[in-house]
C-alpha positions as CSV (number, residue, x, y, z in Angstrom):
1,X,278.4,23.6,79.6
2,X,276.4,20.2,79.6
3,X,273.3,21.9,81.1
4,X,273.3,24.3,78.4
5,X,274.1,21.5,76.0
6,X,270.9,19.1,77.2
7,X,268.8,22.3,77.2
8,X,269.5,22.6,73.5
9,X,268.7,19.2,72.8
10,X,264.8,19.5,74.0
11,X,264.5,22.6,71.6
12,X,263.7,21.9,68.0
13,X,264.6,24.0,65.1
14,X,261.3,25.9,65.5
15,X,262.5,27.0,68.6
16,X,259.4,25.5,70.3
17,X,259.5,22.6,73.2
18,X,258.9,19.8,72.9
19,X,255.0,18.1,72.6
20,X,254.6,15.4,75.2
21,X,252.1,13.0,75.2
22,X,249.7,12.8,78.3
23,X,250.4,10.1,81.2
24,X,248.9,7.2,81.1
25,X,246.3,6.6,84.5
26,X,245.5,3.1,86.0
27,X,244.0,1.8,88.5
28,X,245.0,-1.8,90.7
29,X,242.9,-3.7,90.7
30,X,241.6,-2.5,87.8
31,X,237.7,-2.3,89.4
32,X,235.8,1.5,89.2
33,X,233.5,0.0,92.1
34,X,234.6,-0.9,95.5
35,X,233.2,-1.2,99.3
36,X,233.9,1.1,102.0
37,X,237.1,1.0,103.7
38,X,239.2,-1.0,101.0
39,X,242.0,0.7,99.1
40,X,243.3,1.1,95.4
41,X,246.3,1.9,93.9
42,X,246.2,4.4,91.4
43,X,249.6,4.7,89.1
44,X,251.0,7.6,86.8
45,X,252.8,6.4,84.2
46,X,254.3,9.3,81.7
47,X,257.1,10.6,79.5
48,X,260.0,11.5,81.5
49,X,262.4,13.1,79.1
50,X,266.2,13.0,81.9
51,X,267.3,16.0,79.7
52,X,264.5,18.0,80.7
53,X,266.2,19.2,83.9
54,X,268.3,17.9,86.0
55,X,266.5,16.9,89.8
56,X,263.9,14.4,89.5
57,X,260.3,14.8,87.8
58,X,257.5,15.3,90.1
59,X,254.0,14.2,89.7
60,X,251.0,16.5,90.1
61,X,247.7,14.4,91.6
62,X,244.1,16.1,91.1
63,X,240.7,14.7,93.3
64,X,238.4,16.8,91.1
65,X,240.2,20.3,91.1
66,X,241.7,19.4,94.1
67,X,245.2,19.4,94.2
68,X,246.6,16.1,96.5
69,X,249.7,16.4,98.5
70,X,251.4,13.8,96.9
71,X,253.9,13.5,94.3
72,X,254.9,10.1,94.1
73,X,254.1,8.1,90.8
74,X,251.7,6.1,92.1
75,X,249.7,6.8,95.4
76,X,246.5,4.3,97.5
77,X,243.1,6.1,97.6
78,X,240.0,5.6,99.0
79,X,238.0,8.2,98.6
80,X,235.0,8.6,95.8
81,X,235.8,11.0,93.1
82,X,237.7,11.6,89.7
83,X,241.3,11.1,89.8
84,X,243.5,12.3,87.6
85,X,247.5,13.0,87.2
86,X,250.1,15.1,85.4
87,X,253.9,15.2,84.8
88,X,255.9,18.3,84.7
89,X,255.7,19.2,81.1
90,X,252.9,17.0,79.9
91,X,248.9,17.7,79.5
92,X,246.4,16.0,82.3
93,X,245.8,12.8,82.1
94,X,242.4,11.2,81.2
95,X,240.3,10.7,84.1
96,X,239.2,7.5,86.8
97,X,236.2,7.6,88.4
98,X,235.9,5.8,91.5
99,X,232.9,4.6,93.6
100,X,232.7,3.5,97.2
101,X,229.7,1.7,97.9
102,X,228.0,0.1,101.3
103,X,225.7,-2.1,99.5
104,X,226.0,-6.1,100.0
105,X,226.4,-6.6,95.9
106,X,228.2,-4.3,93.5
107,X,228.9,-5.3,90.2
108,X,232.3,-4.8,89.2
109,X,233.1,-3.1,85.4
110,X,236.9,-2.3,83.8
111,X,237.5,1.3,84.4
112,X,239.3,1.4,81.5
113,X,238.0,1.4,78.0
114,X,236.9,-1.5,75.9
115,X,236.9,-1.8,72.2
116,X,235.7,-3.9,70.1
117,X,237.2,-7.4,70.3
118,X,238.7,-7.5,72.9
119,X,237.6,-9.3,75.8
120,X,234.8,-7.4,78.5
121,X,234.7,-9.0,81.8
122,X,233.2,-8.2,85.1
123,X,232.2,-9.2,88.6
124,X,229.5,-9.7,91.2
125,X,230.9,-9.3,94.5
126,X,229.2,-9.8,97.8
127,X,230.2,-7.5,100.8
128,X,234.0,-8.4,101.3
129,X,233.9,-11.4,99.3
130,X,231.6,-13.3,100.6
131,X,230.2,-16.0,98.5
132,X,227.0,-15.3,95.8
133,X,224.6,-18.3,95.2
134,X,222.1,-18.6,92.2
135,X,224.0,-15.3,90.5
136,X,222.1,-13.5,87.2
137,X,223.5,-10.7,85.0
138,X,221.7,-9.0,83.7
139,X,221.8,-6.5,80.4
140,X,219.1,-3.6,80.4
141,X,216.8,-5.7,82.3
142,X,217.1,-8.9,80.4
143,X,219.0,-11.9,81.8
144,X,221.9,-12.7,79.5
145,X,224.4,-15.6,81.9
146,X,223.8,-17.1,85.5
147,X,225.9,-19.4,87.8
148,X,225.8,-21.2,90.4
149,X,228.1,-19.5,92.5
150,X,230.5,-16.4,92.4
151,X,232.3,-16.5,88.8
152,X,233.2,-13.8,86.8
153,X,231.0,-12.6,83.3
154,X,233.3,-12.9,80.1
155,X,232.7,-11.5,77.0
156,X,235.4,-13.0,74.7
157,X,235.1,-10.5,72.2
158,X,233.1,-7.7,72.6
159,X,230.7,-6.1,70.2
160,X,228.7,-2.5,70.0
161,X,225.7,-4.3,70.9
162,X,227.3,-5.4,74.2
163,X,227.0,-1.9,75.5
164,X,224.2,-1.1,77.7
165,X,223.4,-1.2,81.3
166,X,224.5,-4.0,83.4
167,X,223.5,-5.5,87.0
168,X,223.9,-8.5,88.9
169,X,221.7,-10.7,91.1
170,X,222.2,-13.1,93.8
171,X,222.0,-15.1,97.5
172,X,224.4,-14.8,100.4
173,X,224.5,-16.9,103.7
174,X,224.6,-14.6,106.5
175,X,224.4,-16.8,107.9
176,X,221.7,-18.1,106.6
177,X,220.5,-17.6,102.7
178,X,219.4,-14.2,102.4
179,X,216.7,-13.2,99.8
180,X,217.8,-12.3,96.4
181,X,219.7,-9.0,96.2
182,X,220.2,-6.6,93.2
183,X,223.3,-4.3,92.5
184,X,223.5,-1.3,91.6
185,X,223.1,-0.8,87.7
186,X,226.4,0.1,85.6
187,X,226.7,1.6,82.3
188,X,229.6,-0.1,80.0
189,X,230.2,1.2,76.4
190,X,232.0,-0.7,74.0
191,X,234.1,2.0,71.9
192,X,234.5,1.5,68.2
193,X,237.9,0.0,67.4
194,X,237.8,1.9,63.8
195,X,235.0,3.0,61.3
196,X,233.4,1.6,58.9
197,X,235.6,1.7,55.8
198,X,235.3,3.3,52.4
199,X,236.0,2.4,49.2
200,X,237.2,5.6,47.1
201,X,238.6,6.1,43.6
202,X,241.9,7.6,43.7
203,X,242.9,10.6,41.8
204,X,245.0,10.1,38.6
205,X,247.3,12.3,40.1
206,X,247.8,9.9,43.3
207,X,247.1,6.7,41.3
208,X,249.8,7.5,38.4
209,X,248.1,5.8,35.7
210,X,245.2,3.4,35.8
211,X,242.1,3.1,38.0
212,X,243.4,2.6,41.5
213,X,241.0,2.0,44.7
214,X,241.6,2.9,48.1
215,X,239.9,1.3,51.3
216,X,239.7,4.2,53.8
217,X,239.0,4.1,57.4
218,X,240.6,6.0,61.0
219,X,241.0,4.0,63.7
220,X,240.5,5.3,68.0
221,X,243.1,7.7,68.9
222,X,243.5,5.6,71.4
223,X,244.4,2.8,69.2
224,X,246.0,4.0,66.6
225,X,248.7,2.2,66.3
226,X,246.5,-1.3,66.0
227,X,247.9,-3.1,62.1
228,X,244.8,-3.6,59.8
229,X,244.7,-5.8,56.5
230,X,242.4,-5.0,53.9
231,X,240.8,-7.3,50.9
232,X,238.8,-6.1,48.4
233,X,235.7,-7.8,46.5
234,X,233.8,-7.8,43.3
235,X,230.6,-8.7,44.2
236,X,230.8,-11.7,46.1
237,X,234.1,-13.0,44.4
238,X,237.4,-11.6,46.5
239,X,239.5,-10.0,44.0
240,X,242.1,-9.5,46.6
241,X,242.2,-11.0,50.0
242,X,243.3,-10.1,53.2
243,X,246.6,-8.0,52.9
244,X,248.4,-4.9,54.5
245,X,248.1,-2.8,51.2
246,X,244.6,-0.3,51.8
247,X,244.7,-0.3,47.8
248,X,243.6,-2.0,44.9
249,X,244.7,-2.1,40.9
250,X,241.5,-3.0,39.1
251,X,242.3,-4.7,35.9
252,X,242.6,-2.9,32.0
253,X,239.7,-5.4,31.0
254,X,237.4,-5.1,34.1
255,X,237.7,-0.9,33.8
256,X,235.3,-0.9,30.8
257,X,232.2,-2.9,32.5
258,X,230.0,-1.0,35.3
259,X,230.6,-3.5,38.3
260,X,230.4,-2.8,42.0
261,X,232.8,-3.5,44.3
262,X,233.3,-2.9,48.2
263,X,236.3,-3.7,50.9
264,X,236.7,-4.8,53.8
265,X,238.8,-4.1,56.6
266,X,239.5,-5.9,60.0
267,X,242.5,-6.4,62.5
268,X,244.9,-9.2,62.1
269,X,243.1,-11.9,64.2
270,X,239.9,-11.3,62.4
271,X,238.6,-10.3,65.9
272,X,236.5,-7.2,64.4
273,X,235.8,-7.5,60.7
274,X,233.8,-4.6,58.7
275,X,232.7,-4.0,55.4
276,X,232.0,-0.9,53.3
277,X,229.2,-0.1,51.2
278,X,229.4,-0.8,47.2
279,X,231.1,1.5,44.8
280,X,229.9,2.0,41.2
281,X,232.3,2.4,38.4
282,X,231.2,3.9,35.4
283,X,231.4,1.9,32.4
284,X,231.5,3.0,28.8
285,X,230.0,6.9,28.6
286,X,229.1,9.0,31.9
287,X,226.4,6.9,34.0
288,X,223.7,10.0,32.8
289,X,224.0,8.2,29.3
290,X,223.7,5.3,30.3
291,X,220.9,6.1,32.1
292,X,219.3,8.0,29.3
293,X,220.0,4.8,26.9
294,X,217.9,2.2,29.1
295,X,215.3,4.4,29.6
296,X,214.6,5.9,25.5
297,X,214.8,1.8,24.6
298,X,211.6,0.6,26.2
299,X,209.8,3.9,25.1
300,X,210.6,3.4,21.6
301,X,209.6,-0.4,21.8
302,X,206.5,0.8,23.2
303,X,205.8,3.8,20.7
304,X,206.4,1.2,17.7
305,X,203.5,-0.1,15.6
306,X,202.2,-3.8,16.4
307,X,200.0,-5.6,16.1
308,X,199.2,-7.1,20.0
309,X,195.5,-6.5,21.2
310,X,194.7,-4.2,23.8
311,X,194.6,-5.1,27.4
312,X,192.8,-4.2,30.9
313,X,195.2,-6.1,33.2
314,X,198.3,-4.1,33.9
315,X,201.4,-5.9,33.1
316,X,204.7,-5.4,35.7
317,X,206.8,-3.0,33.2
318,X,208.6,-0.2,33.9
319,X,206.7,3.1,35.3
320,X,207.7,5.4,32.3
321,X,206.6,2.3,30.0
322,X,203.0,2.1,28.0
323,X,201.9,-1.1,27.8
324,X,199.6,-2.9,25.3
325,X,199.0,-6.5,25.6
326,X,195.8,-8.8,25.0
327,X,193.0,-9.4,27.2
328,X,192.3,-13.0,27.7
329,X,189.1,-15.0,26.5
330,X,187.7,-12.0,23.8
331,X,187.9,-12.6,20.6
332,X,188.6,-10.0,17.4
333,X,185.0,-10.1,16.7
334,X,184.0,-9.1,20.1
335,X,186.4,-5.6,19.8
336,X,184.6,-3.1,18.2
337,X,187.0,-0.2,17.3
338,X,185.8,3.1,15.0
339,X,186.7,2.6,10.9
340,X,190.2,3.6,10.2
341,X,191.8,3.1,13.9
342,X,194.2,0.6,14.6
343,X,194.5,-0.5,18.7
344,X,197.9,1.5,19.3
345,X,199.3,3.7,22.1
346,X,201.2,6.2,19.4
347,X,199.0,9.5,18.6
348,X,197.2,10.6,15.4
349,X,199.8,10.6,12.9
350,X,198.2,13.9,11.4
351,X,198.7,15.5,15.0
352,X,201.2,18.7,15.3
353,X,204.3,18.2,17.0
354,X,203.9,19.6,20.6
355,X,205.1,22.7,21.9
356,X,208.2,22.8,24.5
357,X,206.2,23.9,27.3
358,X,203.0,21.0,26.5
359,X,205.7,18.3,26.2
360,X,204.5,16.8,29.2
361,X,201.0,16.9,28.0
362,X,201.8,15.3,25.0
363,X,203.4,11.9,26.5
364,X,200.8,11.3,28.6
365,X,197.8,11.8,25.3
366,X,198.6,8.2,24.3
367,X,197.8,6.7,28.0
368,X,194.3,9.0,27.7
369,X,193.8,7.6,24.2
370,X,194.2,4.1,25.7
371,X,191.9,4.3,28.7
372,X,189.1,6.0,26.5
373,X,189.1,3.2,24.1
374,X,189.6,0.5,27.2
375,X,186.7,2.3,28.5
376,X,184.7,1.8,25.3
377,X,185.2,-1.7,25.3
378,X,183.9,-2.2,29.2
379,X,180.7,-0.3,28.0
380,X,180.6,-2.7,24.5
381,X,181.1,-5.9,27.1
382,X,178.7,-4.6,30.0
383,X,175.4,-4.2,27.0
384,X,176.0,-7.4,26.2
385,X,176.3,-8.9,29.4
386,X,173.3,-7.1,31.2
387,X,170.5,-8.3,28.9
388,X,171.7,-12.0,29.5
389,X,172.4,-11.5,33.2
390,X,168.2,-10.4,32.8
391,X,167.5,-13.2,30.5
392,X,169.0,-15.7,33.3
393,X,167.0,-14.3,35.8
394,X,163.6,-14.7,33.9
395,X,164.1,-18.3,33.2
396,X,163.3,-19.6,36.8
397,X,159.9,-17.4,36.4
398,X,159.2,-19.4,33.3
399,X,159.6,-22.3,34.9
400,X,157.3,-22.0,37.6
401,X,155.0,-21.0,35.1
402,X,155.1,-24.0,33.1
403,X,154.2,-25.8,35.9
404,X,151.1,-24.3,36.9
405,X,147.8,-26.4,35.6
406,X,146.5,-24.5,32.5
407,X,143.3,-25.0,30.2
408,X,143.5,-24.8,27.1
409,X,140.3,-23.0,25.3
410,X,140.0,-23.7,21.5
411,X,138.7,-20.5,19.8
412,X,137.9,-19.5,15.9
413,X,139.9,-21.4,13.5
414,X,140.5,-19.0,11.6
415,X,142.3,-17.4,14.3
416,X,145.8,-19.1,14.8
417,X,146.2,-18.1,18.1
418,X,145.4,-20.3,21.0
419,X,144.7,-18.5,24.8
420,X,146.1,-20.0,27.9
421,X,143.9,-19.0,30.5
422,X,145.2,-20.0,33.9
423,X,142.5,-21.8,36.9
């Protein structure tokens, strides 16, 4: 009677059985690397529901796919390989890879994950402890910490950019100092605590009434049970800080503008702190008329009639914008423009309306009109200047002419002419 009775209390309504959770795997002391002939423990710690059955639950121990004698909850190893475990019910555990080298210096890395702020830490160790003089890490090749003698490499709160490949470097007396020696190189990946966060507008349906925002994020599966507080920012002024809520009321006033705002989200120690990316509310109308609004008002400024010379410098407006300003140092008089025309970027008012299919044509005729009259002007500017450029050049010749001797030779006097002939 009470076996059937704790058999019925594993079996939900659905009549399936119950999920379990895979076993948790470590390893003591809690190094991946370590020298040959030294032991670790390794320890399987899992869900063990007593109403499952009634004798003890084994534990299942894989090397690879090989299944180990043992079925204790926790067993010493020594051998390289991938260990993992499995209680009677549950899925397989994740995995430990362990390595046995017969090198003088390993470095030694956590076997188990690290995330993001929490602390990464490792070791150089010389062949069975022996002491390490004038010790370097080293991250992808590039020196980041040494010592003077064996101490241990702390990160206090690790960050994606602390991942990478990491070795060690150092002296040992044996008896006496040896020559520097290198570990082998070990890869350590920093996982991502949760992803970047972001800010969404929440259906009126879920928001039930006003504009509501929500800071969204997932956190490691590993780590999912890790509190986060959320605060939430328009521009750089904090409309909300740091809270447990993941969403934001903004304001009846503040709906109507077009301001951006963003979150942030980060764990309760402000060990790992990340931002999202800006979110536009719409103002007044769709954004498309907004849009459409900025960009007809500089055209129409543009198109009006006024009276501002014409220009050859480009000014910095905007690229669908035609610009007319005034050209420094040339005065009205200089500006020769045809009888009737007035310098202006609008076409012939006696011009036909385009057609639908030569509208394009049509908005750029005022920019062609332009250039062909800027183009005029150069040509009015470049007669006038070449003749003086010449002029300037003949006056040294005249000068060295004027100060070559000369005779004058009187002729008739009737004739008022007098010759220069030169000795």
């Amino acid at each position: 009677m009470w076996t059937l009775t704790a058999l019925l209390l594993l079996v939900p309504s659905s009549g399936q059985a119950a999920t379990l959770e895979k076993p948790i795997l470590s390893l003591h002391p809690p190094w991946t690397t370590i020298f040959k002939g030294e032991r670790v423990t390794l320890r399987c710690d899992g869900y063990h529901p007593l109403l499952l059955e009634l004798r003890p639950i084994s534990t299942l121990w894989y090397l690879g796919h090989l299944l180990l004698p043992s079925h204790k909850k926790s067993i010493e190893v020594q051998t390289p390989g991938v260990y993992r475990c499995q209680t009677r019910g549950a899925p397989v555990s994740d995995p430990i890879h362990l390595s046995v080298s017969n090198d003088w210096l390993i470095l030694q890395v956590p076997y188990a994950a690290v995330f993001e702020g929490e602390p990464l830490v490792m070791r150089c160790r010389g062949w069975y402890d022996k002491i390490v003089y004038k010790l370097h890490y080293y991250l992808d090749g590039q020196a980041v910490r040494y010592f003077h003698s064996s101490t241990n490499y702390t990160v206090l709160q690790a960050r994606a950019s602390d991942s990478g490949r990491y070795q060690c470097s150092g002296t040992m007396r044996i008896p006496v100092e040896s020559a520097p020696m290198f570990s082998t190189k070990v890869a350590v990946t920093v996982q991502e605590l949760f992803q970047t966060p972001a800010l969404k507008v929440m259906s009126p349906q879920e928001a039930r009434g006003g504009v509501v925002l929500r800071c969204e994020t997932r956190l490691h599966p590993q780590k999912r049970d890790t509190p986060l507080q959320f605060a939430f920012y328009k521009y750089s002024r904090p409309v909300r800080r740091f809270d447990w809520g993941s969403e934001y009321t903004v304001p009846e006033p503040e709906v109507d503008e077009l301001e951006s705002y963003w979150c942030e989200a980060a764990t309760a120690t402000r060990s790992v702190r990340k931002r999202s990316p800006w979110l536009q509310l719409p103002g007044r109308g769709s954004a498309l008329d907004l849009q459409s609004t900025i960009a007809s008002a500089p055209q129409a400024a543009a198109l009006a009639p006024g009276n501002k010379p014409l220009s050859f410098r480009k000014p910095p407006v905007s690229r669908s914008v035609p610009s007319v300003t005034s050209v420094p140092n040339i005065t009205s008089a200089e500006l020769q423009l045809p009888d009737g025309e007035v310098p202006t970027a609008r076409p012939h008012a006696c011009a036909p309306p385009p057609a639908p299919l030569e509208r394009s044509k049509g908005d750029l005729q005022p920019k062609v009109d332009l250039l062909l009259r800027e183009m005029q002007l150069l040509k009015g500017i470049l007669s006038r200047a070449v003749p003086e450029l010449k002029d300037s050049q003949a006056l040294p010749e005249l000068r060295k002419t004027s100060n070559a001797p000369t005779s004058h030779v009187p002729v008739n006097p009737e004739t008022p002419e007098t010759a220069v002939m030169e000795s």
